[in-house]
Each structure stands twice: as structure tokens, then as C-alpha cells.
C-alpha positions as CSV (number, residue, x, y, z in Angstrom):
1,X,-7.4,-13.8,23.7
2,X,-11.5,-12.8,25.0
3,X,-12.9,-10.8,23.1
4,X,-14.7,-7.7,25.1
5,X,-17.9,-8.9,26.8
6,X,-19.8,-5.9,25.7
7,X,-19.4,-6.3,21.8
8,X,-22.2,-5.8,20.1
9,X,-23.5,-8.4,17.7
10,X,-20.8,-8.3,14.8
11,X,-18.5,-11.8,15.9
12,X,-15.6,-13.2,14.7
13,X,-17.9,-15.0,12.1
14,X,-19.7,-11.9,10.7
15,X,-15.8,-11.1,10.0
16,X,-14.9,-14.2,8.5
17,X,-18.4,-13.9,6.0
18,X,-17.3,-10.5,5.4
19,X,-13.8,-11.9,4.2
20,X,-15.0,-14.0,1.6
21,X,-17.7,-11.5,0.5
22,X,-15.0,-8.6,-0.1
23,X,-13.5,-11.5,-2.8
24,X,-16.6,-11.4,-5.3
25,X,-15.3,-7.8,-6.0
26,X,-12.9,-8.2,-8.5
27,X,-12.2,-8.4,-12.2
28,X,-12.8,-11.3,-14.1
29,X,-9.2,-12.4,-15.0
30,X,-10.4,-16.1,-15.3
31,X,-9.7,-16.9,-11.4
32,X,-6.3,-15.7,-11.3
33,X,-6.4,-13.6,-7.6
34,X,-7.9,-10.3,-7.2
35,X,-7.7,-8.0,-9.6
36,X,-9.5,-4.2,-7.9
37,X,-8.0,-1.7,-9.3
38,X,-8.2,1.9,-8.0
39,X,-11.1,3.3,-8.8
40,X,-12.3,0.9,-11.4
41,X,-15.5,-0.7,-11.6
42,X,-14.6,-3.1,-8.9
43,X,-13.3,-0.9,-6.5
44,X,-16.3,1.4,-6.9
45,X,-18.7,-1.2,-5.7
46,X,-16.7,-2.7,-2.8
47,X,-16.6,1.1,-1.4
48,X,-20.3,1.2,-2.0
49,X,-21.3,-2.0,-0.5
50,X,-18.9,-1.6,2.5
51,X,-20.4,2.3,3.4
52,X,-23.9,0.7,3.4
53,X,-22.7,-2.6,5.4
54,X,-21.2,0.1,8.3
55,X,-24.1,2.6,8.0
56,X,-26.7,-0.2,8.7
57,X,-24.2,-1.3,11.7
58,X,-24.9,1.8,13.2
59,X,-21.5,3.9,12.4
60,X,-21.8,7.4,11.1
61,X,-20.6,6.8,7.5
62,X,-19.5,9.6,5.1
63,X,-17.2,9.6,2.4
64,X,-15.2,12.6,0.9
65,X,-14.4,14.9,-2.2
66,X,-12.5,11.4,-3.5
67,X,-14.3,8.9,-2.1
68,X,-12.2,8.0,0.9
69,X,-14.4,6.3,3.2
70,X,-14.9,7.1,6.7
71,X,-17.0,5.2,9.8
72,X,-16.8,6.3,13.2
73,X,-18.1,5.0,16.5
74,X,-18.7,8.0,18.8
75,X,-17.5,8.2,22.5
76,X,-17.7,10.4,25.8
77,X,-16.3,13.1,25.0
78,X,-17.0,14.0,21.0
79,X,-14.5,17.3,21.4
80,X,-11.3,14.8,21.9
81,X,-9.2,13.8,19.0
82,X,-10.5,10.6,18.0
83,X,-8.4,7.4,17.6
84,X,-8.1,5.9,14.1
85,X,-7.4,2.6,12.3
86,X,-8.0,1.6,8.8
87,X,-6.2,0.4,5.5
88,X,-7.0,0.0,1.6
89,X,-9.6,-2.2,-0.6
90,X,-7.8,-1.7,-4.1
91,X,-5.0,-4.2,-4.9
92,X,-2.5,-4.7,-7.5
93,X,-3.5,-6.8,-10.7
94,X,-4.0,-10.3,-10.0
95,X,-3.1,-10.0,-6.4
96,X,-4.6,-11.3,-3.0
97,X,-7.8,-11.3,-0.8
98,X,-5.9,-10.0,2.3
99,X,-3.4,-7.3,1.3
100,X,-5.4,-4.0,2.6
101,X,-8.6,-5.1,2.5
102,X,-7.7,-7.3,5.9
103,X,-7.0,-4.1,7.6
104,X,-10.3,-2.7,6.6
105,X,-12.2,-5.6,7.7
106,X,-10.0,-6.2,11.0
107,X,-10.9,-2.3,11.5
108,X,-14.9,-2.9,11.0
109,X,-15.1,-5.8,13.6
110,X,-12.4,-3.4,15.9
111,X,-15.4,-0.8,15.9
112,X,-18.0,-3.2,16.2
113,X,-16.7,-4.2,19.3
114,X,-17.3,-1.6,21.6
115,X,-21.0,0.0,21.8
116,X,-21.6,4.2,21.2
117,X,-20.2,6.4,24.2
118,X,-18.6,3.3,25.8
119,X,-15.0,4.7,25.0
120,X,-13.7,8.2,26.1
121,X,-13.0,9.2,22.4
122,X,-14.4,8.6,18.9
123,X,-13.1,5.4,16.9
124,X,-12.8,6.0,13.1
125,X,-11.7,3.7,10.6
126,X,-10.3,5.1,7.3
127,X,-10.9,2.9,3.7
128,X,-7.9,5.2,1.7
129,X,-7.8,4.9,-2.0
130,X,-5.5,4.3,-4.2
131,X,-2.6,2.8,-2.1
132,X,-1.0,0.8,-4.8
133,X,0.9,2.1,-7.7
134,X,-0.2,-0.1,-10.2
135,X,-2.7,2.1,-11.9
136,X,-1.0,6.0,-11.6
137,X,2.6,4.6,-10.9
138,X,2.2,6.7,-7.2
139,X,1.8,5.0,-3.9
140,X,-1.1,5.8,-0.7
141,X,-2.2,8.5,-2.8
142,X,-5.4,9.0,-1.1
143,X,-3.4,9.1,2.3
144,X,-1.4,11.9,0.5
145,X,-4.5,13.7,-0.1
146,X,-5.8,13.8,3.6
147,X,-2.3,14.8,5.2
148,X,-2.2,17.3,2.2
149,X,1.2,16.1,0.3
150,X,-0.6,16.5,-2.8
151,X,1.7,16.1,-6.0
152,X,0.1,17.9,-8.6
153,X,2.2,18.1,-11.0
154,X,3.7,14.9,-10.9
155,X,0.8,13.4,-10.8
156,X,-1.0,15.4,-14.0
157,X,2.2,13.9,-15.6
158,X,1.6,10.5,-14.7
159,X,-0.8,8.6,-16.6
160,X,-2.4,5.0,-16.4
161,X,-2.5,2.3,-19.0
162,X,-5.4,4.1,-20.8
163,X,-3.9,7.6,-20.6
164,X,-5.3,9.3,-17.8
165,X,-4.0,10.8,-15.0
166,X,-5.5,10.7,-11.4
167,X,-7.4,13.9,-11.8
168,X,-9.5,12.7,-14.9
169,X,-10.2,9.5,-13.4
170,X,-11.5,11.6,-10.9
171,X,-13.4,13.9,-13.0
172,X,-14.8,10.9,-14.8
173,X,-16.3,9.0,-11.6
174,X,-17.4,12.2,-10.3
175,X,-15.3,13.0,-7.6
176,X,-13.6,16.0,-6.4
177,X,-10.8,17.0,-9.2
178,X,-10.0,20.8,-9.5
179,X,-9.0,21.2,-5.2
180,X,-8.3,18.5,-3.6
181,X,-7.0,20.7,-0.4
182,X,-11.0,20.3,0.8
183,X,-9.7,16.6,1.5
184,X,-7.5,17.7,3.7
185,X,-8.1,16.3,7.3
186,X,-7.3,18.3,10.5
187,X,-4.5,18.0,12.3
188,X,-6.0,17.2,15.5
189,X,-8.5,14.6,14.1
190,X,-6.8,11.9,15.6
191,X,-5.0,11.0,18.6
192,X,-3.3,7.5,17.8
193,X,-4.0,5.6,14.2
194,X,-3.0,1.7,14.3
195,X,-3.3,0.3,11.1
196,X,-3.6,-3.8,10.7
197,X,-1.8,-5.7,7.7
198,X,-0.3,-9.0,6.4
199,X,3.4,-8.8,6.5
200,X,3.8,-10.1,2.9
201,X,6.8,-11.8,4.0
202,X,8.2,-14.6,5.7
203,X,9.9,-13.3,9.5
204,X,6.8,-14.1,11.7
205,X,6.2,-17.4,9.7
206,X,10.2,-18.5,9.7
207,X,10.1,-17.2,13.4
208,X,7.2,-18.6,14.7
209,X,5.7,-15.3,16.1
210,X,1.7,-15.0,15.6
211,X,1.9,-10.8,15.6
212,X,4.3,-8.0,14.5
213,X,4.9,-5.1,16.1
214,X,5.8,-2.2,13.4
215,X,8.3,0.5,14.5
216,X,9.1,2.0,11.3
217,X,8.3,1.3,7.6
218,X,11.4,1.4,3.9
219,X,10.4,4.0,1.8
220,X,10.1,3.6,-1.9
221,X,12.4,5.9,-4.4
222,X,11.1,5.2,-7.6
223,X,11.9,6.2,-11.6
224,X,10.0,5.9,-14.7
225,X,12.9,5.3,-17.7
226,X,12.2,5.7,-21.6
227,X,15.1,4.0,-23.5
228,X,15.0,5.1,-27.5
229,X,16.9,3.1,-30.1
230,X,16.0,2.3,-33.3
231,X,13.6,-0.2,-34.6
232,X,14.6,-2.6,-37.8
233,X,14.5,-5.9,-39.6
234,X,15.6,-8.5,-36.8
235,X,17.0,-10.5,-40.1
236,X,18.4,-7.8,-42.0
237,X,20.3,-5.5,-39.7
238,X,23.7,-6.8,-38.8
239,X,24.5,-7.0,-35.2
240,X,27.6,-3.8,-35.3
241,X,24.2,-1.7,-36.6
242,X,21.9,-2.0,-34.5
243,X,20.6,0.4,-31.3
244,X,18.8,-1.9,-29.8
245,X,16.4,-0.3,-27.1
246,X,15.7,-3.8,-25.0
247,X,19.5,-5.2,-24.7
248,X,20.7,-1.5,-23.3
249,X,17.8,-2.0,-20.8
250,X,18.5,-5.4,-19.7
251,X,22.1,-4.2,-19.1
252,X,20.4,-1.1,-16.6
253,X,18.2,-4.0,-14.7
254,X,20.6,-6.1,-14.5
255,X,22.9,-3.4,-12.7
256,X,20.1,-2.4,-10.3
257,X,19.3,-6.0,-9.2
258,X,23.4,-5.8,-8.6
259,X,23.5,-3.0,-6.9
260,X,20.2,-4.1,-4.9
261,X,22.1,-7.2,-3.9
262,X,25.3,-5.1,-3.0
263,X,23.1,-3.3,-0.5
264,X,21.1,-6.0,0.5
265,X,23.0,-5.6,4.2
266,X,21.5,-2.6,4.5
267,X,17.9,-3.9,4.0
268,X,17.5,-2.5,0.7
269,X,16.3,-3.9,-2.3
270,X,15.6,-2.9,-5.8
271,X,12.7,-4.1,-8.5
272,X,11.9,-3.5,-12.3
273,X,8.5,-5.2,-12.6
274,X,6.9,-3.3,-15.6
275,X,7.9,-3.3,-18.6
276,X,6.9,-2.0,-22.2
277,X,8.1,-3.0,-25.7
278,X,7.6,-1.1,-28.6
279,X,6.6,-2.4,-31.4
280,X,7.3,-5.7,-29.5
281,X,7.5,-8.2,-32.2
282,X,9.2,-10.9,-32.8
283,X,10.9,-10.3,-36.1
284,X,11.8,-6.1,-35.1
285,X,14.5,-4.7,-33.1
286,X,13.4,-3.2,-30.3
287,X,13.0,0.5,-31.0
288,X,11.6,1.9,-27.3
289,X,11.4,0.3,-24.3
290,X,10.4,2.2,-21.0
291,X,10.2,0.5,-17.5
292,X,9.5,1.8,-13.9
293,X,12.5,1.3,-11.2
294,X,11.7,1.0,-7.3
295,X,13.7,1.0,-5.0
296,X,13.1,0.6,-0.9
297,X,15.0,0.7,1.9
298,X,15.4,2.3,5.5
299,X,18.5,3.3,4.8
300,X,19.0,6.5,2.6
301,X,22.7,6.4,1.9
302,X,22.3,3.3,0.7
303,X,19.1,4.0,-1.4
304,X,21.5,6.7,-2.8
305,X,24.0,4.9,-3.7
306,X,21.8,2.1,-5.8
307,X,20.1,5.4,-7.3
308,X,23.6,6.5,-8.2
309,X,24.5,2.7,-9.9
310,X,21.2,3.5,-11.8
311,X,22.7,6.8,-13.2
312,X,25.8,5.6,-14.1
313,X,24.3,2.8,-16.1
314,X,22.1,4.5,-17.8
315,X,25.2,6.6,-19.0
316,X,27.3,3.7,-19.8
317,X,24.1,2.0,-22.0
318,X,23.8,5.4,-24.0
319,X,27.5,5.5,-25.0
320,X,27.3,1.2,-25.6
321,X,24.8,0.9,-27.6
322,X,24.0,4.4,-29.2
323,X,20.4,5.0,-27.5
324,X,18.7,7.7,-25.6
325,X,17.6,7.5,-22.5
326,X,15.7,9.3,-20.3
327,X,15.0,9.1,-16.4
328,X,12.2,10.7,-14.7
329,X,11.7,10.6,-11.2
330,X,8.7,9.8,-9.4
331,X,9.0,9.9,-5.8
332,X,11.6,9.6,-3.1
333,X,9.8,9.2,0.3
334,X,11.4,9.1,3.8
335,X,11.8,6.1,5.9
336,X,9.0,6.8,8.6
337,X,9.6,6.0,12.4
338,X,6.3,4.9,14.6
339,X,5.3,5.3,17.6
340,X,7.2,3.9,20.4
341,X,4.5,4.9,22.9
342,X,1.9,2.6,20.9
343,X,4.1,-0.1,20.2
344,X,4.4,-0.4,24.4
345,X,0.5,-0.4,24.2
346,X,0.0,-3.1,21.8
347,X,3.0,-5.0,23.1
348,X,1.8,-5.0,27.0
349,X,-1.5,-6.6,25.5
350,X,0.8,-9.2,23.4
351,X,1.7,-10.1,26.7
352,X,-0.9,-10.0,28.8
353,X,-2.8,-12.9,26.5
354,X,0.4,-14.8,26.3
355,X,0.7,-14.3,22.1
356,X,4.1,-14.1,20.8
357,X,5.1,-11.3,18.7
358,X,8.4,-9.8,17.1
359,X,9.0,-5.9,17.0
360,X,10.4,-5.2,13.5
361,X,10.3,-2.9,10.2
362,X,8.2,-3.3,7.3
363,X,10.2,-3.4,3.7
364,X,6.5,-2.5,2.4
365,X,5.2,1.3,2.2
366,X,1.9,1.6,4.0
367,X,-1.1,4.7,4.1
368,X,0.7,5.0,7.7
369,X,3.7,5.9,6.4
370,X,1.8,9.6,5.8
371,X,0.1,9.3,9.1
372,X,2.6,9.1,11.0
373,X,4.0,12.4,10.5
374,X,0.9,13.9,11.7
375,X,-0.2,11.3,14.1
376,X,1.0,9.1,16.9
377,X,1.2,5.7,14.4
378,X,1.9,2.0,14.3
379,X,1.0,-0.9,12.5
380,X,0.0,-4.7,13.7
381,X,0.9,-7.3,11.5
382,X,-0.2,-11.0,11.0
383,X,1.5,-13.6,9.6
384,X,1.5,-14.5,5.7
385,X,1.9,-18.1,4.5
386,X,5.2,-18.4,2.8
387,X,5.8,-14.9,2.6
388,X,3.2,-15.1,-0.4
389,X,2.0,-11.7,-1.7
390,X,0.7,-9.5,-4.3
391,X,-0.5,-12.8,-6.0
392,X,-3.2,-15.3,-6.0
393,X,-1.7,-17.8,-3.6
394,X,-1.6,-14.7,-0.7
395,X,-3.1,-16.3,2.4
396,X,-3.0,-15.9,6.2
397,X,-4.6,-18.5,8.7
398,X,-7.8,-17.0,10.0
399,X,-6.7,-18.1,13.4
400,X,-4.1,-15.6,13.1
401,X,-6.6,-13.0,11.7
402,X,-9.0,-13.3,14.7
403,X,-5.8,-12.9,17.2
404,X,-5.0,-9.5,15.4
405,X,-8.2,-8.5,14.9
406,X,-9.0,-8.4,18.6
407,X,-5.6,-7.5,19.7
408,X,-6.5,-4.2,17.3
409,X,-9.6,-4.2,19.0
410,X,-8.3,-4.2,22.4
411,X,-5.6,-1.7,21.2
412,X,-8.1,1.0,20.0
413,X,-10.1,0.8,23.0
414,X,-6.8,1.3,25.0
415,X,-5.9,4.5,22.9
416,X,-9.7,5.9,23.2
417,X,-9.7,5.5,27.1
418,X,-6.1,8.0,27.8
């Protein structure tokens, strides 16, 4: 694919450098991925350094009431809706380089492509925060923020591994906490929003296709569940006795993976990957154990019905083993259609430069998942070695990257000339 004759001096290279620079900011977990949480130290400072990297390129650079991050190229006509790409820096503990932060990057170079008033509309690329859930247990909230499904309650409930909620973290850093409605975008800000991503997962590899075309995106339902027994002496309590909080949990995983399984036709799958042990010693009986349940699909009956095996285990446990349990909810999203029109854009280009592609769904929940409903919206995805995400072995060829990068590019600059 050429790249557009008039780009200005940020190549494929700068891109490349800027890949490997994005991986110094992380927590030292003795090499093991990338660990940037939201809003933590590391997170901070990638922001930082990436607002001063665009504002020296030449973009106007601002950020907002919670630090989302915004750079825009201007065009013709400044009154238009301008078209918008973008993604997340923060990743999940011990994750990979490429998992938001690509479409970040991608997004930069997409920008830096094109010089000011070349395009009929504004370009802007969006850095969102906080689009995993490992710190506040919520997904894309930043993205919530701007299209204005702010959760407050849930999420004043919610509270990270040190006992905050999203709002203090806020307060602490400085940001924005007491009205977040200011963060609120407009809902004629943008015309078309393409965000670019690795697929974390294995269809473009297994089918030999170098891009996917997103048409719509699973949805996550998700549960927080305290289990209560009773802690005693492992040695001392006999077996009839005890209420033992981690065997009546393992019988409520093990039903979800089930029922996950059962629905698996449907596309939908089912995960408990945190888990907490109280006192969580060797020689005690489990006396509390809570865990998070999420579950994703694009198909909400069968969502429900999983949700519904969750319920009825959880009943079944109490009765089995003489424990309380109790299941909070914390979110049930819609599956999210894109945009057809887009999808046509980005796969006449895929044509035109003779790059195979595949049109499919994404079992991941993306920031575009709460564009869409506002926006015209669809994501590019390239190709991830073995399927490999969320951990330090996540990789995608760079010869893939620089096809997506400039088939973004080329995309944008479609969308800003209509």
C-alpha cells in the first residue's frame, strides 16, 4: 500500500520508535509485560509525554476535566463535524505493548499523514482512559464519560484494590470529580470514528487475512459475587461441619464455564479471572471468597440464559453447603452494530491495494462500542500472533501494523473529504 505523497515528516519509522518508546512506561513487575494501569503512575506519564510528542508535531492538543486526550489536525472547513479515530494507553496487569496503545499510535501517524487544511474536515484522535476493568472492575469508562453514560452510583460503589472508587482517584490526581457532565462531547463532534486494534485472537492468523473489518462488537454482562461461610481449623473441623466459602464457589465457576461451553454456538463465552480468599491460608477453611463473573456475547438470549445458570447455582451452593451468597451486578451492555457505510469505505481500499481482509465481529468490548451509538463507527483490526493477548507474549508483525496504519490513514482521509 503507498503511503500519501504529501505526508509530512512523521514515517513509518518515527511509528515504529514511537512503539517501543510507549513500552518504557510501565511498572516494574520484573519484565513480566506491561503493567499501566489507569491512572497510575505509569499511565500519567505516557499521557504526558504523548500530549507533548503531538503538540510539538503541530496538532492542537488539549486534554479534558479527566484527562482524556485529544489532538486534532484541522481542515477546510473547521464548522463540519470532524472525523475521529483513537483508542486507549492503559492495559491490564502484566499485559501487552499493542493492546490500545497500537490504536493510539496507528492514530498519531494516521494524522501525521496529511498536512493542515489538506482535508475537507478536522481529524481528531482520541487517547480514552480507563478502558480496561482491571482497576474499577468497569470497562471504556472514559468513553462513558464523553457519550455521557455516566454510572455514578455504580461506580461510587465500586472500588479498586486500595479502596477507592473512580471519583477519588480522580480527586487525588487532580482531575475533574464532582461533574463529570463538562466531559461530555457534542453530538455532532464527529462525523465517522474508525478506531484501529489487535484482534487478540486467532481468525485472521488461522485465516490468513492481513486486516479485519469490524461490523459489530459482544458486549460484556458482568457480576461481582461475595460467598460467606465460615472460617475454621482445616485439621479440626470434620468435613459434615464445615461451610466452606471456596468449594461452594468452585461449584458456581464451574457451572458458568458449563454453561459458557453450552452456549459456545452462540459465540458466547464466560470467565471468572479474579479471585479473593479470605483469610487464605493453608491450614483455615475458607471463610469468604468473592470473585468477578463476565460474560460476552452477541447474543442476548443466550447471555441470559448463562446469567440465569449463574442464578440458579448460586441458589443450589447456598442450600449445599450452608453459605451466603450475594450477587451484585455490574453492567449489562448491548451488543453494538457498526457502520456498514464505513466498513464499504475501508473495504473498497482493502481492495484497491490488493490486501486481504475478513469482515467479522469482535468477542472484545472496545471505547467504540459507546461511539457508535452516537457516531457513524467501525474498527480495523490487525492480526495477533497466536491469538496471544492480555499477556506478555502479545505481539503483531509490524509489517501488518504499517498495512493498518496506512489503510487507517487512507480511511480517515476518505471520511474527511465527503
Amino acid at each position: 500500500m503507498t503511503r500519501q505523497d504529501t505526508a509530512t515528516h512523521y514515517s513509518i519509522d518515527d511509528m515504529k520508535a514511537l512503539i517501543e518508546t510507549m513500552q518504557i512506561y510501565k511498572k516494574d513487575n520484573s519484565g513480566k509485560g506491561i503493567t499501566r494501569i489507569a491512572y497510575g503512575e505509569e499511565d500519567e506519564a505516557a499521557h504526558l509525554y504523548l500530549a507533548g510528542l503531538m503538540k510539538e508535531a503541530g496538532l492542537e492538543v488539549y486534554r479534558d476535566g479527566i484527562g482524556t486526550l485529544y489532538a486534532r489536525l484541522p481542515g477546510k472547513d473547521r464548522s463540519l463535524p470532524a472525523v475521529g479515530t483513537g483508542s486507549h494507553l492503559d492495559t491490564v496487569p502484566q499485559g501487552g505493548a499493542y493492546d490500545g496503545a497500537l490504536g493510539v499510535i496507528a492514530g498519531f501517524y494516521a494524522l501525521m499523514q496529511y498536512k493542515p487544511q489538506q482535508l475537507k474536515r478536522d481529524l481528531e484522535l482520541v487517547v480514552f482512559r480507563a478502558e480496561e476493568s482491571s482497576r474499577f472492575g468497569f470497562s471504556c469508562i472514559g468513553s462513558k464519560v464523553l457519550t455521557g453514560k455516566i454510572d455514578k452510583a455504580r461506580w461510587e460503589q465500586n472500588r479498586d484494590d486500595d479502596g477507592n472508587n473512580f471519583f477519588e482517584v480522580l480527586k487525588s490526581l487532580g482531575y475533574q470529580h464532582d461533574n463529570l457532565d463538562n466531559c461530555i462531547i457534542k453530538k455532532d463532534r464527529f462525523s465517522a470514528f474508525v478506531e484501529l486494534h489487535i484482534e487478540q485472537g486467532k481468525r485472521l492468523e488461522n485465516d490468513k487475512k492481513t486486516i479485519g473489518i469490524v461490523n459489530g462488537i459482544a458486549a460484556p454482562t458482568r457480576f461481582s459475587v461475595t460467598v460467606n461461610g465460615h472460617a475454621d481449623h482445616s485439621g479440626a473441623t470434620p468435613m459434615y461441619q464445615r461451610q466452606d466459602a471456596l468449594v461452594a464457589s468452585a461449584g458456581i465457576i464451574t457451572d458458568i464455564n458449563r454453561a459458557a461451553c453450552t452456549e459456545a454456538v452462540y459465540g458466547t463465552v464466560g470467565t471468572v479471572g479474579k479471585l479473593n480468599v479470605v483469610p487464605n491460608s493453608m491450614n483455615v477453611i475458607p471463610g469468604q471468597v468473592k470473585f468477578s463473573v463476565d460474560i460476552r456475547g452477541i447474543d442476548t438470549e443466550s447471555i441470559q440464559r448463562v446469567v440465569q445458570r449463574l442464578n440458579n447455582s448460586v441458589e443450589k451452593a447456598e442450600k449445599d453447603f450452608g453459605v451466603s451468597i450475594d450477587v451484585q451486578p455490574i453492567s449489562a451492555e448491548s451488543p453494538v452494530k457498526l457502520d456498514d457505510s464505513i466498513c464499504q469505505v475501508i473495504e473498497s481500499l482493502c481492495q484497491k491495494h490488493d490486501i486481504s481482509y475478513m469482515t467479522m465481529l469482535s468477542g472484545a468490548g472496545h471505547d467504540s462500542m459507546n461511539m457508535a451509538p452516537l457516531y457513524p463507527t467501525a474498527m480495523i483490526f490487525t492480526p495477533s500472533v497466536a491469538g496471544i493477548s492480555h499477556h506478555p507474549d502479545e505481539f503483531t508483525e509490524f509489517s501488518d501494523i504499517a498495512v493498518a496504519a496506512d489503510l487507517l490513514a487512507e480511511t480517515l482521509g476518505t471520511l474527511a473529504n465527503q
